[in-house]
MARZA-873877 format. One record per atom (N, C-alpha, C): y negated, z, x. Coordinates in steps of 0.1 Angstrom, whole numbers, plus 5000, padded with zeros to 4 digits. Example, Ala and Ser with C-alpha at 12.3 -4.5 7.8 and 13.67 -1.06 7.14 Angstrom:
505750785132;504550785123;503350785132;502250715128;501150715137;500050795129;
REM end
This chain:
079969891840;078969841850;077969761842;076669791846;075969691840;075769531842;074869481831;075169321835;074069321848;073969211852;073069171864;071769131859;070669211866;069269181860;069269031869;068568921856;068068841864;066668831864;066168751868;064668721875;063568791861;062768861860;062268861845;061468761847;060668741830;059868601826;058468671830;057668531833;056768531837;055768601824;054868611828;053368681818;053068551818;052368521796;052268421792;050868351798;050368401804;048668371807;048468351821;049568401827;049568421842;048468521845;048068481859;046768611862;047668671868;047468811875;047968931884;048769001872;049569061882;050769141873;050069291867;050069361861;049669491858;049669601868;048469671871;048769741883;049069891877;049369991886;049670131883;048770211876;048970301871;048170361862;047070441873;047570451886;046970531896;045770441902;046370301900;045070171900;043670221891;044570181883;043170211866;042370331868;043070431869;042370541874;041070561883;041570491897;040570481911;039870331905;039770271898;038770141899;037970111891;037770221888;036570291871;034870251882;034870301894;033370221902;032970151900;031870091900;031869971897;031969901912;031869921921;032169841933;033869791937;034269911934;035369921933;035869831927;035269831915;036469701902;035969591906;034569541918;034369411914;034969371928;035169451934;036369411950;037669391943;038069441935;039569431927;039169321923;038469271914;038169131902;038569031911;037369041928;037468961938;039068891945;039769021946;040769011953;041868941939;041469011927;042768921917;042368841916;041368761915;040868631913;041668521927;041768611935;041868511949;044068491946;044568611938;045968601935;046568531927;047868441930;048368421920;049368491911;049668441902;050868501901;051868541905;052568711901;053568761913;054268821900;055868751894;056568771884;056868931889;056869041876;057169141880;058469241878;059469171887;061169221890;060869341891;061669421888;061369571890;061569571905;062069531914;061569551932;060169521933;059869411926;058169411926;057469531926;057669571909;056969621904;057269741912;058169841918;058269961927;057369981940;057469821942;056369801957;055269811956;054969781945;053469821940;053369941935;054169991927;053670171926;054270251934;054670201950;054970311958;054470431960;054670511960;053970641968;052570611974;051770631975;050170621985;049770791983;049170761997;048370902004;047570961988;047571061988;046171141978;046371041963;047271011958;047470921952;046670831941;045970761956;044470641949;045370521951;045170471943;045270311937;045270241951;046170121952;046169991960;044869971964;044369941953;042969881957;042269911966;041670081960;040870171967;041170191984;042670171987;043770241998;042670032003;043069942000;042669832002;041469832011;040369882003;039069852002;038569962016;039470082011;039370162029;039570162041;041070072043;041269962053;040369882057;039769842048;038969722054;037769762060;037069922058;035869962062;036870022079;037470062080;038570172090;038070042100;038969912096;039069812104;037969742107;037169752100;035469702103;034869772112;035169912112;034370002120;034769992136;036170002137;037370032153;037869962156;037969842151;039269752153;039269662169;038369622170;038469502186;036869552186;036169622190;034569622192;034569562206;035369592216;035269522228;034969402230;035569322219;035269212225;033669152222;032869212212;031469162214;030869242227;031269212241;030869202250;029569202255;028569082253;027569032255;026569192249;026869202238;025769312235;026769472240;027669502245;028469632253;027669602263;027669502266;026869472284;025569482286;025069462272;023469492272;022869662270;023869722265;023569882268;024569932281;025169912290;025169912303;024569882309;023869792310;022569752316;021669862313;021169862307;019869912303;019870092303;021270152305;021870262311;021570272326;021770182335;021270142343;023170202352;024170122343;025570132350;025670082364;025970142372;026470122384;025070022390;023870112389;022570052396;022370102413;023270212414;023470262423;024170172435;024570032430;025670012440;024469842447;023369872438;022169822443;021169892448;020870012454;020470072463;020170012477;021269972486;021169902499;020169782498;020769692488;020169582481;018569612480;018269712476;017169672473;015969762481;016669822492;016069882505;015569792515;016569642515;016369592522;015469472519;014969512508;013569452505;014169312498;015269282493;015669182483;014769232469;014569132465;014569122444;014969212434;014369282428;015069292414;015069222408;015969162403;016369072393;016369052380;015669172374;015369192364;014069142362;013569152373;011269082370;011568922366;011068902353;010468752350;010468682365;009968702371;009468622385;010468582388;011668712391;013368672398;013968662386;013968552378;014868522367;015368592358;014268712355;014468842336;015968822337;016668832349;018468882345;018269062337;019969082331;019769212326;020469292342;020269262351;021069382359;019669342373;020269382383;019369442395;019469352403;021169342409;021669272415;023169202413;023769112422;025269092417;026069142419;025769282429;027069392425;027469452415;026169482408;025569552398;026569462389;026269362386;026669252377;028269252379;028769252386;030469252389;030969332385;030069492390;030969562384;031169622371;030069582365;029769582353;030869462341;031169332344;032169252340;033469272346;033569352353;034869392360;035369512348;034769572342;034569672331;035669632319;034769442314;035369402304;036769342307;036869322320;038269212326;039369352320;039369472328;040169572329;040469622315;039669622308;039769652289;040669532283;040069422287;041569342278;042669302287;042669362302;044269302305;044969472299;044069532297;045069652288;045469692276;044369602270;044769572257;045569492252;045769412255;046869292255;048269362261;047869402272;049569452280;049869522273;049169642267;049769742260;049869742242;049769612241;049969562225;051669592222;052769542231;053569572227;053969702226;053469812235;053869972231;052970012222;052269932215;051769972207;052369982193;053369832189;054569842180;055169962182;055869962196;056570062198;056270222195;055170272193;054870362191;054570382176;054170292177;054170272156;055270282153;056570232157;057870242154;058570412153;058270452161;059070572164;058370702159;056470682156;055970762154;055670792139;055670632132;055070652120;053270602123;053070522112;051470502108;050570582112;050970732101;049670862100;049170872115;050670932126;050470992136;050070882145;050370732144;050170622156;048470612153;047870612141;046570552135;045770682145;046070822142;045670932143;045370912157;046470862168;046170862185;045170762183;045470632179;044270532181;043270622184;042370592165;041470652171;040870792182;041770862183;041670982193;040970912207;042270792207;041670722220;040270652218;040070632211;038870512205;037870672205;037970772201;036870842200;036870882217;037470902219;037770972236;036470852246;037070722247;036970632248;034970622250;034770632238;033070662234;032570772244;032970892245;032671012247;032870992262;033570932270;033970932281;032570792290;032070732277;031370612285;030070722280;029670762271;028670862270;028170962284;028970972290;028471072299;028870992310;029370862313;029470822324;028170772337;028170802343;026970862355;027770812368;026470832380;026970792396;028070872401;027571042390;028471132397;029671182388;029971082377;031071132368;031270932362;031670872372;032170732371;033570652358;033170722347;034170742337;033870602331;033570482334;033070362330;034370262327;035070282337;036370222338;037270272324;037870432331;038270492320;037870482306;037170432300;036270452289;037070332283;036770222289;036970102281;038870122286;039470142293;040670142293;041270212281;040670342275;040970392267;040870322253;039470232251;039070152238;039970042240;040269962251;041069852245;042369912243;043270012244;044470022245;044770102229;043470212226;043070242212;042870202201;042370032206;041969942196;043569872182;044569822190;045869792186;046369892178;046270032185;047070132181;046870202168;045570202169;044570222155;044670152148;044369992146;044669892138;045869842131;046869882140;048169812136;048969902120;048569992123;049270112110;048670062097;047970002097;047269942084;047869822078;048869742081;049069612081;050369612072;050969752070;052269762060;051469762047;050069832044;049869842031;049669642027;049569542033;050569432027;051269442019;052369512020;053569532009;053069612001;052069671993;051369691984;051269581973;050969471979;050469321970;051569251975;052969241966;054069111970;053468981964;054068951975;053168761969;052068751977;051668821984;050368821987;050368891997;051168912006;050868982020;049968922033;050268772028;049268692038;047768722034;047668692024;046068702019;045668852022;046668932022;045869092027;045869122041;046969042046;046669062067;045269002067;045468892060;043768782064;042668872064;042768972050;041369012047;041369132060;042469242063;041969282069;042069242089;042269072093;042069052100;040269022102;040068972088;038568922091;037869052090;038169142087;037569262091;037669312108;038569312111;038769312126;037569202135;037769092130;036868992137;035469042131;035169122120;033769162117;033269282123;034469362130;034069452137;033069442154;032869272154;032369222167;030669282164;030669292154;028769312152;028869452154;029969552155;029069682154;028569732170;029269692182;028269682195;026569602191;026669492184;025069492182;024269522174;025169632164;024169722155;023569852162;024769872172;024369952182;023669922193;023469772199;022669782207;021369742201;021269692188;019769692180;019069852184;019869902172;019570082170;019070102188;019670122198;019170172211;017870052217;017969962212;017169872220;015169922214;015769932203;014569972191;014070092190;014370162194;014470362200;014370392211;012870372216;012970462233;013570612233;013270662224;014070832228;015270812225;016370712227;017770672219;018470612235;019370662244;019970612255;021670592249;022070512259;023670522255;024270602255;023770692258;024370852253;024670902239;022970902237;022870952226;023370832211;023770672213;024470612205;025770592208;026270672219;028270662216;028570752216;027670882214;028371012208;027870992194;026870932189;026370902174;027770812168;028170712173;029070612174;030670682170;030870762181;031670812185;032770932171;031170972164;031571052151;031671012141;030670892141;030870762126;031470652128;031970612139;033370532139;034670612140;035070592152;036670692155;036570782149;035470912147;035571012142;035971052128;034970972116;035770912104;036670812101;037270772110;038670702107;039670792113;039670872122;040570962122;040471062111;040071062103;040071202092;040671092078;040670962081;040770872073;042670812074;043070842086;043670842093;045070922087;044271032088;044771172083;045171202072;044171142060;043971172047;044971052044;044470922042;044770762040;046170662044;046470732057;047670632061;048770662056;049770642053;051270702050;051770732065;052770852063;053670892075;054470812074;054870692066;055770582067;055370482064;055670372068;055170232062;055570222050;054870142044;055370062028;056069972030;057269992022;058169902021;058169812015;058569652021;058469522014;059669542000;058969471987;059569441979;061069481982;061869401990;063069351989;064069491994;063269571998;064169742005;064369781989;063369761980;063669801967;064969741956;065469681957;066269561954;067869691948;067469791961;068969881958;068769951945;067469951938;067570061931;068269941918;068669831917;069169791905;070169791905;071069871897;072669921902;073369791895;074769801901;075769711897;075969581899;076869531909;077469401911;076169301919;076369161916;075269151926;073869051912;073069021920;072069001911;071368911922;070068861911;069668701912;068268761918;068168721928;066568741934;065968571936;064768511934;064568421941;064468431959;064868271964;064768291980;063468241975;062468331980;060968311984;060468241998;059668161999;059168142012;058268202017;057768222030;057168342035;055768222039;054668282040;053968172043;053368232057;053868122068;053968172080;052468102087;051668112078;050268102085;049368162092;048368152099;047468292109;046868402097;047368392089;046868512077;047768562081;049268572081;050468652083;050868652096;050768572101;050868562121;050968682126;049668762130;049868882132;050769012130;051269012116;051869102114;053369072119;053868942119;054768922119;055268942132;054368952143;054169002158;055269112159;055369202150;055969332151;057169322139;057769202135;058669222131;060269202135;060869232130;062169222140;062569292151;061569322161;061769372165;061669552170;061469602160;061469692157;062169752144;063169872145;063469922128;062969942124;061969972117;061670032110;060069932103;059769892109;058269812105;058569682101;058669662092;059169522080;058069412072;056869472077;055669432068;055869282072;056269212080;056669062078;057468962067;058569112060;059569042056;058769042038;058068952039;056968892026;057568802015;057768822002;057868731998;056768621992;057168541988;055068421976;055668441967;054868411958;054568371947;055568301938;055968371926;056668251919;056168151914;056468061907;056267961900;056767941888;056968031880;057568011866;058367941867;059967961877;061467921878;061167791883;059967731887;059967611892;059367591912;060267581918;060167591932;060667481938;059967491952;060867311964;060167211959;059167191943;058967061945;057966971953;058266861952;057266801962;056066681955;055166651960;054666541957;055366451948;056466411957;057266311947;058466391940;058466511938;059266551927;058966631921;057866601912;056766721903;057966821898;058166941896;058467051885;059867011886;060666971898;061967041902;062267131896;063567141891;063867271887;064267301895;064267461903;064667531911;065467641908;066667581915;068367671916;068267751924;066867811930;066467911942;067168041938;068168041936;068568161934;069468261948;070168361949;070668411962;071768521958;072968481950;073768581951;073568701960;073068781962;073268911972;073869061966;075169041970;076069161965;075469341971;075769391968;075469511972;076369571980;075869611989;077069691997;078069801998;078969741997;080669781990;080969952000;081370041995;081370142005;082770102018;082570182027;083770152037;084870202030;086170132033;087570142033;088370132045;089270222043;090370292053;090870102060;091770152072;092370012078;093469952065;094369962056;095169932049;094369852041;093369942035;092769882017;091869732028;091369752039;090369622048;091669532052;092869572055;093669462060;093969372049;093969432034;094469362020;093769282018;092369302019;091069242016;091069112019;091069172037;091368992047;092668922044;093669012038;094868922035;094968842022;096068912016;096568912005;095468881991;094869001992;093868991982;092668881984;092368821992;091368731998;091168601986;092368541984;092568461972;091868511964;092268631954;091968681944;090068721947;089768751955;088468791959;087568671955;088168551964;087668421960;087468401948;088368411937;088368351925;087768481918;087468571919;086668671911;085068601915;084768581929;083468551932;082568381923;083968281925;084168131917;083768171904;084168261894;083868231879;082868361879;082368421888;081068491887;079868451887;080168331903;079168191901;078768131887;080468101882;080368011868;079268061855;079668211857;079168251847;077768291848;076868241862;075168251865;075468141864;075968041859;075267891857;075267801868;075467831883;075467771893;076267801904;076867721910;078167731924;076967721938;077767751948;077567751962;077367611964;077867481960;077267411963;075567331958;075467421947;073767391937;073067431947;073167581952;072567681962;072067591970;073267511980;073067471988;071667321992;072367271973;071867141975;070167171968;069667291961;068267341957;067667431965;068267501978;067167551983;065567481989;064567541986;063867421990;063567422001;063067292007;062567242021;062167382025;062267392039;061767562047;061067472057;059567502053;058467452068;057867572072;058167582083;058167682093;059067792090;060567762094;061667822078;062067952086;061367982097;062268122106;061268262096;060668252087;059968372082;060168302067;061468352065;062068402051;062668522044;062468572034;062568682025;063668692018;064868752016;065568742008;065668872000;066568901990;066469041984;067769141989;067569162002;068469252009;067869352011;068269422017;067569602021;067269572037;066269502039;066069482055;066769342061;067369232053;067669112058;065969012058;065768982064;064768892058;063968782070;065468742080;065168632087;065768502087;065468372092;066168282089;068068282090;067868322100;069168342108;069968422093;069468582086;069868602079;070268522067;069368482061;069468362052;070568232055;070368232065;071668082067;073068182065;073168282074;074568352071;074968362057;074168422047;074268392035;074568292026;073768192026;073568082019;074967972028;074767972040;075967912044;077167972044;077068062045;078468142046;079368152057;078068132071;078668142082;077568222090;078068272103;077468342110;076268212123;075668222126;074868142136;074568272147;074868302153;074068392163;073168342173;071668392172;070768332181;070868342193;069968262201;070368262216;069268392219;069968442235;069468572237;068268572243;067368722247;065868712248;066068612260;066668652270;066768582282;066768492285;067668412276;067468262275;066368202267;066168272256;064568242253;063868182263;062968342267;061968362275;062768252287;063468232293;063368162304;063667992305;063367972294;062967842286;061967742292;062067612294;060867562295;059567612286;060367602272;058767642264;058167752267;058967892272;058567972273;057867992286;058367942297;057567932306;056267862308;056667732299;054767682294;053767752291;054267822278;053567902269;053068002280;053868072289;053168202300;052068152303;052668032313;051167952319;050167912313;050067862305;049167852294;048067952291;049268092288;048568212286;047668272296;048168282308;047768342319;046468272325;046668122325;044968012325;044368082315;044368082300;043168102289;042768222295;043168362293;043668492301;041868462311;042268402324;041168412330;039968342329;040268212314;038868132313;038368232306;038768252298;038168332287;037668492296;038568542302;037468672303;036368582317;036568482325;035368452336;034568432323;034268362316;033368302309;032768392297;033268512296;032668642287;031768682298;032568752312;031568802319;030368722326;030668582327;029268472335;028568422322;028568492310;027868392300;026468392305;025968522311;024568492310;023968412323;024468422336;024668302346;024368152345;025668132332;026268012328;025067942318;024168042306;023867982297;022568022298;022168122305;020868242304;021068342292;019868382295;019768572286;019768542274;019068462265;018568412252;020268352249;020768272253;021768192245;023068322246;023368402256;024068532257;023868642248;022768662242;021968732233;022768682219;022668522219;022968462204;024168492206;025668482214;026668472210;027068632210;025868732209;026768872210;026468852189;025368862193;024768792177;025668722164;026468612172;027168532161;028468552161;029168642172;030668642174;031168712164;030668802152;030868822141;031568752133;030968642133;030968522123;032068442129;033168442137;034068372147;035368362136;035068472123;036168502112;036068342106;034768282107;034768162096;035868052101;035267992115;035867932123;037667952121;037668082126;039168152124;040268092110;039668072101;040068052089;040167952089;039267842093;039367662087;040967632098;040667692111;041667652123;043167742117;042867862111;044767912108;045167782093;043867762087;044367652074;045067532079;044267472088;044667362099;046167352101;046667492112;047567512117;048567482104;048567532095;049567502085;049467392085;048667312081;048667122078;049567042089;049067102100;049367022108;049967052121;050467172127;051367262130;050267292142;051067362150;049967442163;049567382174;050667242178;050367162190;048967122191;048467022182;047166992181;046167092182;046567232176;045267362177;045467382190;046567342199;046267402207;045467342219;045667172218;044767072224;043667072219;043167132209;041867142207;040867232207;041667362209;041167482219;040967502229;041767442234;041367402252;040467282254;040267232241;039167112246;037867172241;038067302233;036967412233;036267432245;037367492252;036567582263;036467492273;037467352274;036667282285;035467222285;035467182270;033567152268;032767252272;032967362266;031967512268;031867522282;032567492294;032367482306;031667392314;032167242304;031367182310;029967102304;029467172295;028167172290;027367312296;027867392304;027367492308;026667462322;027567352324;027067272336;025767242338;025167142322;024467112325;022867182317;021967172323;020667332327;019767282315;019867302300;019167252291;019767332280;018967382273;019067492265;019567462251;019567302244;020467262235;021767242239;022467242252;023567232258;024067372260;023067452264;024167582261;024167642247;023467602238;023767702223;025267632221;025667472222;026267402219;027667492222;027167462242;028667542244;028767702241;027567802238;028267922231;028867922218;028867802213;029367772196;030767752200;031067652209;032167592215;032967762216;032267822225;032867932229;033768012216;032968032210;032668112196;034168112189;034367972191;035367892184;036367902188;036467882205;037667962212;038168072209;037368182211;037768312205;037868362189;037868282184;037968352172;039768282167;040268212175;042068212175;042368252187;041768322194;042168402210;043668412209;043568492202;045068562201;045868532196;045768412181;046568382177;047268252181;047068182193;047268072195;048968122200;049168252208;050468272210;051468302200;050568382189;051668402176;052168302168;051468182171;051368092161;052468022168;052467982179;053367852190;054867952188;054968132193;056268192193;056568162180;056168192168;056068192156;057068032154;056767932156;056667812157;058367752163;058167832172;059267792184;060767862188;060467982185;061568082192;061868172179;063268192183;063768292169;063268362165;063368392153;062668532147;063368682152;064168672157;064868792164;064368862173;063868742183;063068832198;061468772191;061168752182;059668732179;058968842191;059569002181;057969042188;058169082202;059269062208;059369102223;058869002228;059168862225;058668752230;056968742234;056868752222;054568802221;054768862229;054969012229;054569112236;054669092252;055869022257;055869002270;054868892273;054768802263;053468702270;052368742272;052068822262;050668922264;050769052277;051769152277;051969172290;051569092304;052469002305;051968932317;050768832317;050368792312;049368772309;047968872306;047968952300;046869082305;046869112317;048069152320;047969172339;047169112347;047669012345;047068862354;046068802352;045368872340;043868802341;043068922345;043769002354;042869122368;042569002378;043168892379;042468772392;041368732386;040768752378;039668752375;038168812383;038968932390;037869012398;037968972412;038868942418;038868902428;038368742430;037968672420;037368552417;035968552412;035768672408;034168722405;033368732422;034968822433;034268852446;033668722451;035068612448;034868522453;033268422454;032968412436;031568392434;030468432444;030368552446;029168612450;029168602466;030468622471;030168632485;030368472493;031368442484;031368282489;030468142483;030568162473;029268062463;028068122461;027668292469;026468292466;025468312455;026868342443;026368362429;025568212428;025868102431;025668002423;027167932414;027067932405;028367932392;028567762391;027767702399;028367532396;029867512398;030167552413;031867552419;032567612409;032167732409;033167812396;033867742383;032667692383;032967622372;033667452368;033467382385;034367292388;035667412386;036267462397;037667592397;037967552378;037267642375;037367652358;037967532350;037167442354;037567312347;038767232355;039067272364;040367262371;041567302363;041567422360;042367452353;042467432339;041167412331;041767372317;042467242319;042267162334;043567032333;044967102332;044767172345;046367202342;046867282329;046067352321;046767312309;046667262301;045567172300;046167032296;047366952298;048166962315;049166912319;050266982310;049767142310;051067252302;051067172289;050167152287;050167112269;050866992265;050866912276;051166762272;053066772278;053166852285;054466882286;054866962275;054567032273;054967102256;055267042245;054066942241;054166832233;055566792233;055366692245;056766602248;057966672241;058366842249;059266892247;059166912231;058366962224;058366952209;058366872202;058266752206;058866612203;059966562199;060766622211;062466632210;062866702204;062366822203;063066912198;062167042198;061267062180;060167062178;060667232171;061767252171;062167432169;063467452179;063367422188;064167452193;065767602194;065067732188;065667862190;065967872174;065267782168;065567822153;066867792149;067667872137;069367832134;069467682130;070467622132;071067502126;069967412113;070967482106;070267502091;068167482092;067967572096;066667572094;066167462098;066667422113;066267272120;065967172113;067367152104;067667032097;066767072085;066467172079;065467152068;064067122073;063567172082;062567142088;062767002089;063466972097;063366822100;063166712086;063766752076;064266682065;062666672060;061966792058;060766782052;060066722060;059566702076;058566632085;058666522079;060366452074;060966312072;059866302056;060166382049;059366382037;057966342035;057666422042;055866422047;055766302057;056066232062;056166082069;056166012055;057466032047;057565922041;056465882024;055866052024;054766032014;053865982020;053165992037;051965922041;052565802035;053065742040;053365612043;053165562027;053665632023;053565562000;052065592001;051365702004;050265682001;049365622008;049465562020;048665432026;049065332020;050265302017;050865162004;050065141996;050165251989;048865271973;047365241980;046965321991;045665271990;045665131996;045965121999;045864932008;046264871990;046964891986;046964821972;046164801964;045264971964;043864991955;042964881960;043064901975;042064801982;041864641979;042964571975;043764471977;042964421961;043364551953;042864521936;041564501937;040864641940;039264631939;038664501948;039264421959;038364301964;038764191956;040264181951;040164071937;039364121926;039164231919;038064241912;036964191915;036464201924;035064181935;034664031933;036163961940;036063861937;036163781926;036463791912;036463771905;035163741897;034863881900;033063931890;032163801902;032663761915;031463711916;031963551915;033163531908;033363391903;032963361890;032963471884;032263471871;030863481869;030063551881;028663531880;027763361885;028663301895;028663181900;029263091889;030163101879;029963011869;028663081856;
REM end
């Protein structure tokens, strides 16, 4: 039998690990190598274990380089990924199509306004039917998109990437083609966007395995191609430039243009580019090192809104693993803290390999008789890697946010697994049921189900709420929502999600209530406000489940929040009726209603708090609790030394002070 590989030594210079020869090959471009330079410049070191190193020369489509496979994703997901939500400019070529102008006919027989003339307030529509049903358009696209996020794993799961990427866009081209010819007498308006938001997920999600392409680094590559996603908000206003700038150019003739150079080259991309399986994280590779058991480091998974996402779909499904990440080594040095520079780390994880089955007789020996003997074979195996079960126990390091950890198993890689391990006992989690029917969980709904309808009322009344010019800027800057996105998922690490989440709702209740008031430095303010809301839309749920509830029911958990919650922000349109027939289409009340509710979740929020006060992971195992807790205790107890020191600095520099001016006075 061979001896046991342990950890190999780092590269003397550090830098990126050496990539495949199929790398070097594809990165001879020069665009190409200076996206690669970019992206290794942003990595740290990733020691290269032979599990590593396999995960990186997996198999890929047509067999181009990481990189290249990288750099194509990121155009795929630039092109298709969420276009719906830049709204403001989708709404501006519906309009100017003259969508559902028809349903202002009566309206404007009877000798009312167009509302389009300078005189009647240069609105983009006719009238407010016109206007309803037109924002009724975008309500119905994301309570579908969201509900059907979770069949959207699911179909990833059972289908495979190539063929799940391949439907997306089909839908996403369908989608185009179906709003292209939509007319009085072929009313495909609805259908259209039902197809694009449900397209959008399906399409995007098969991309998120090539992660495990780059171990060590899977967060940094969800990130890049989430900010791609969030950069896909400008291609509605490249398209509604191009039409607005082209009188012989209608919405026709730019979403069948659209239709062939978006969806149409990502499905051929689709085709050519995705794997029919996902890439496997590092640690599935782990089997190919034969004999006895061997030393992997426990890695920590870095459970920030760069990896949020993906982790949506882990667990709960077989087959889609792109969560189970490991970081970065540290040249054998891990756990330390502020106050304990260059710990040595005993991060190590016995993980035996799996023993074949045996008959009832040779299993009854096992548990009996031979059990002793088992023990003391396992005791001086310990001895002879240098460290016992209880080193393990006492150097794993602190786990903050410890339910998204990595071990080197073939598909183990959640806390829960980890504690069975390392403790050597079983913890079984509590069930979805009791989950979800949790206080937290039932906060979290409510929560969802309010944002749900601020956010889509306040996409479809932007131009009511702010006028045409400041609705114009935020179709304009919602692009740019990736920046925002990034300072607030960095945040969230610092300082965990409670706070992001009081201060997203103090987003949109400002945005509401500066909308209030009728002064045009008051609405850019609140479409910024807005801006800022949406650009952690989605992740404010990943981040709190993420946060709170086991990694077991992770993604069923999301998925049902966003289920019911998509549904339910359809009261959206019956609250649009309400506007026009009862308020008259004046948006003041509405927007008292509106700000009504960001109280009550503010109420939700401050009850959440409380409860995560007490008991601030509640679903997570034992073990993890108490390390979590241990390090909050840590991180208390460094503020605290470091306000000591500065009040001391302070204390020195005014007796200096005072000194120099005793000595200038003699």
């Amino acid at each position: 039998m061979p001896a046991p590989v342990n950890k190999l030594p780092s590269r003397t210079n550090g830098g990126c690990s050496k990539s495949s020869p199929s790398d070097e090959k594809h990165a001879k471009n020069g665009f190409l190598t200076l996206c690669r330079r970019l992206i290794t410049g942003a990595m740290d070191h990733v020691e290269n274990t032979p599990a590593v190193t396999a995960a990186k020369t997996q198999h890929k489509p047509c067999g181009v380089g990481r990189y290249f496979l990288l750099v194509t994703y990121v155009i795929y997901a630039f092109l298709t990924a969420r276009v719906y939500f830049a709204w403001p400019n989708l709404s501006n070529l519906l309009f100017r199509s003259n969508a559902y102008s028809w349903l202002c006919t009566t309206y404007l027989q009877e000798g009312n306004p167009d509302m389009r003339e300078e005189i009647h307030g240069g609105k983009r529509y006719i009238c407010e039917a016109q206007n309803s049903a037109v924002g009724n358009i975008f309500v119905t696209c994301l309570a579908f998109a969201f509900s059907f996020s979770l069949a959207a794993g699911l179909l990833l799961d059972y289908l495979g990437p190539r063929i799940t990427a391949a439907i997306g866009q089909l839908m996403n081209a369908l989608a185009w083609v179906l709003l292209a010819f939509g007319s009085e007498s072929a009313q495909t308006y609805i259908a259209a966007f039902i197809f694009m938001g449900i397209g959008s997920d399906i399409g995007y999600l098969p991309l998120l395995s090539s992660a495990n392409l780059f171990p060590g680094h899977e967060g940094l590559i969800v990130a890049i191609l989430g900010a791609s996603k969030s950069a896909s908000f400008a291609v509605p206003t490249i398209l509604d430039k191009i039409e607005a700038a082209n009188p012989g150019i209608g919405l026709r003739e730019v979403s069948l243009g659209y239709a062939v150079i978006g969806p149409g080259l990502c499905f051929i991309l689709a085709l050519i580019l995705v794997p029919y399986k996902h890439f496997k994280p590092w640690n599935e590779f782990t089997e190919m090192e034969r004999g006895g058991a061997y030393h992997h480091p426990i890695q920590r998974v870095n459970d920030s809104f760069a990896s949020i996402e993906a982790h949506a779909w882990r667990d709960s499904f077989s087959s889609f693993h792109e969560g189970q990440w490991p970081l970065h080594a540290h040249d054998g040095y891990s756990g330390g803290t502020a106050s304990e520079p260059g710990r040595k780390a005993k991060c190590y994880l016995d993980v035996p390999r799996p023993v074949p089955s045996t008959g009832p007789c040779k299993k009854a020996l096992s548990e009996g008789v031979g059990a002793d003997e088992e023990k003391k074979r396992d005791e001086e195996k310990q001895r002879k890697n240098g460290f016992s079960d209880a080193d393990q126990a006492a150097e794993v390091p602190a786990i903050y946010q410890a339910t998204r950890m990595s071990v080197a198993t073939g598909g183990a890689g959640n806390a829960e697994t980890l504690d069975q391990l390392a403790g050597g006992r079983e913890e079984k989690p509590a069930s979805f049921i009791r989950q979800f029917t949790s206080p937290y969980a039932i906060c979290i709904v409510v929560y969802s189900i309010i944002k749900a309808i601020m956010y889509a009322f306040f996409t479809t009344a932007a131009e009511n709420l702010l006028g045409k010019e400041v609705n114009d800027f935020m179709g304009a800057a919602l692009p740019f929502s990736l920046f925002p996105c990034i300072v607030i998922g960095k945040v969230v690490d610092m300082v965990g999600i409670m706070p992001i989440l009081f201060f997203l709702n103090t987003c949109i209740t400002l945005a509401y209530g500066f909308s209030m008031i009728p002064a045009l430095p008051t609405a850019y303010f609140s479409a910024i406000l807005y801006i800022c809301y949406v650009s952690f839309y989605s992740s404010q749920s990943y981040c709190f489940v993420s946060d709170t509830f086991s990694s077991s029911h992770f993604g069923k958990i999301v998925g049902t929040i966003h289920l019911i919650a998509g549904f339910l922000s359809l009261l959206k349109i019956p609250m649009q009726k309400l506007v026009v027939d009862v308020f008259h289409s004046v948006y003041y009340y509405p927007c008292l209603i509106m700000l009504v509710l960001c109280g009550v979740n503010f109420l939700v929020l401050l009850l959440l708090w409380c409860k995560k006060r007490t008991e601030p992971h509640p679903f997570w195992p034992q073990a993890a609790r108490d390390m979590a807790k241990q390090e909050a205790e840590e991180r208390r107890r460094r503020a605290e030394e470091k306000k000591v020191q500065k009040a001391k600095a302070k204390q020195e520099r005014s007796k200096e002070v005072e000194l120099k001016n005793q000595a200038t006075d003699v």
